[in-house]
N, C-alpha and C positions, 0 to 999 in steps of 0.2 A: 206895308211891308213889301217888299222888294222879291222875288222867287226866284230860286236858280236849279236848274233842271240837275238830275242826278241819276245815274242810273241806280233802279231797287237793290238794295242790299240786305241781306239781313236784318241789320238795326232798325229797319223800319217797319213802324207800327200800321197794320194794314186794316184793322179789326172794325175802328171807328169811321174810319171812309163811309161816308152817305152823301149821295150828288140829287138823290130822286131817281135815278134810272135803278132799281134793285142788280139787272143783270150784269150791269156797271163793277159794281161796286161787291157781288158776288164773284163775278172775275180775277179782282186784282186781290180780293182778301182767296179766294179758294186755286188760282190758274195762273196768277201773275209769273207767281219765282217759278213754278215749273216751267213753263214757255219758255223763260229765260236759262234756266239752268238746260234745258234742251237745243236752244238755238234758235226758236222757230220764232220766236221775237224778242227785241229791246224795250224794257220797260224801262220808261222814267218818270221821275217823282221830282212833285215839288213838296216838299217837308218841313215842318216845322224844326229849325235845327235842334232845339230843347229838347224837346219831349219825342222827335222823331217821327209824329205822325202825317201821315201823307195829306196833303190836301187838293191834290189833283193830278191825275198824269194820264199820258199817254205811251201806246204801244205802239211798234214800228214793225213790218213785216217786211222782206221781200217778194215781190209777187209779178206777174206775168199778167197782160190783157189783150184778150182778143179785139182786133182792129175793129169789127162788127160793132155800129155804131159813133163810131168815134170818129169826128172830122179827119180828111187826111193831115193837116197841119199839126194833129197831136201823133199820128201816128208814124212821122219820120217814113212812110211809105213802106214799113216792114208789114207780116201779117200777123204777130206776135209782140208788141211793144213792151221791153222792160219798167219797170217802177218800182212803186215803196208804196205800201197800205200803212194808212193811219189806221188801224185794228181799233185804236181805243180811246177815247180822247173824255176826259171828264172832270169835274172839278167840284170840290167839296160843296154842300150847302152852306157851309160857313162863309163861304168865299166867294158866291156867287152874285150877280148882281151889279159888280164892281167893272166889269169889263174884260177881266181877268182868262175869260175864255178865247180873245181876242189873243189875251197874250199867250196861251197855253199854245194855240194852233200855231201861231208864230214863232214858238218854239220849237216846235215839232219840224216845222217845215224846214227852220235854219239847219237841223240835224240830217235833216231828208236831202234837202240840196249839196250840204258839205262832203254827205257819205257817194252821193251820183257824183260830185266834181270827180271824188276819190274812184268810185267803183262803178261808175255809168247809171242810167235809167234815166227815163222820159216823162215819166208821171208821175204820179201821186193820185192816189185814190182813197176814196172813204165809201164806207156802207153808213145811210144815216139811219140811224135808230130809229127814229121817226120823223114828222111835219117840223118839228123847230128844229130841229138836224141840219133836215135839208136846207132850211130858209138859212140858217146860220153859217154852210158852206155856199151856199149861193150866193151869201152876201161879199164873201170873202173869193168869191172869182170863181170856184166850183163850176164845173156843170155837170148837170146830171147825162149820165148814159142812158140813152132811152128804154124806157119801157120799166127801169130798175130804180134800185132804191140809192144805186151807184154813183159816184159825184167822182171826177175827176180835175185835176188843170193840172200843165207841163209843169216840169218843174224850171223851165225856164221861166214861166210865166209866175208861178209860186216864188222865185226869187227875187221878182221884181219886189213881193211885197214886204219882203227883209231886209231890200235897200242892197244885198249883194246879187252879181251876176253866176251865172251858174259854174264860170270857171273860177270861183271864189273870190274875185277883186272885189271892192268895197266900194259901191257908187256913191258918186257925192249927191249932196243931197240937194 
């Protein structure tokens, strides 16, 4: 099956979401729509169209990083660099295994780079949960901020891996 991102609406069943992270999955069934109904983040869902139940999604913040640590090449030479936190990124047990997590982050980022073509930022940052976290944004260009639990890449550099450039054009392949 095919998944297409969606921002959480009501009609979706959040109850049954299990990924194996509890905290995860505590979130998006107890904090998801509030965050969202608040502003302080976009949740999106990939859902089952039938039945409505989520089967993986992530959260999108805007957020602020201090330069401390961070190559100068990421930090455009400011002392405060704009971004986007991937807040939440998870994917059902049902669904897991397939590679699908590859596509989820992939998602996230195409939404992350279209909103900075539109409204600026430089990064993209994740907190990993834990060791297969880390190793899973590390695989996908990440690097961690030192000393943290913190993973970032440009979101120039993040666009590379969607095939578009950061002012939106669509590279050939």
């Amino acid at each position: 099956m095919s998944w297409t991102s969606e921002l959480l609406a009501e009609h979706h069943q959040l109850a049954e979401f299990s990924c194996g992270k509890p905290e995860l999955a505590v979130w998006l069934a107890s904090h998801a729509r509030r965050a969202q109904r608040q502003g302080t983040a976009r949740v999106y869902v990939w859902a089952d169209p039938d039945s409505g139940c989520v089967v993986g999604y992530y959260a999108l913040a805007p957020t602020a990083v201090g330069r401390a640590g961070l190559p100068r090449s990421a930090t455009g030479g400011v002392s405060t660099i704009p971004g986007h936190l991937i807040a939440k990124l998870a994917l059902d047990q049902s669904i897991q295994g397939q590679g699908l997590g590859t596509a989820l982050l992939l998602d996230a980022i195409e939404v992350v780079v279209e909103a900075s073509r539109r409204a600026g930022g430089r990064l993209i940052v994740v907190d990993a949960i834990d060791s297969a976290a880390a190793s899973f944004y590390a695989a996908h260009g990440f690097r961690r901020l030192a000393d943290t639990n913190r993973w970032h890449i440009t979101v120039a550099q993040a666009a590379s891996l969607t095939g578009t450039s950061q002012d939106g054009a669509i590279r050939a392949p």
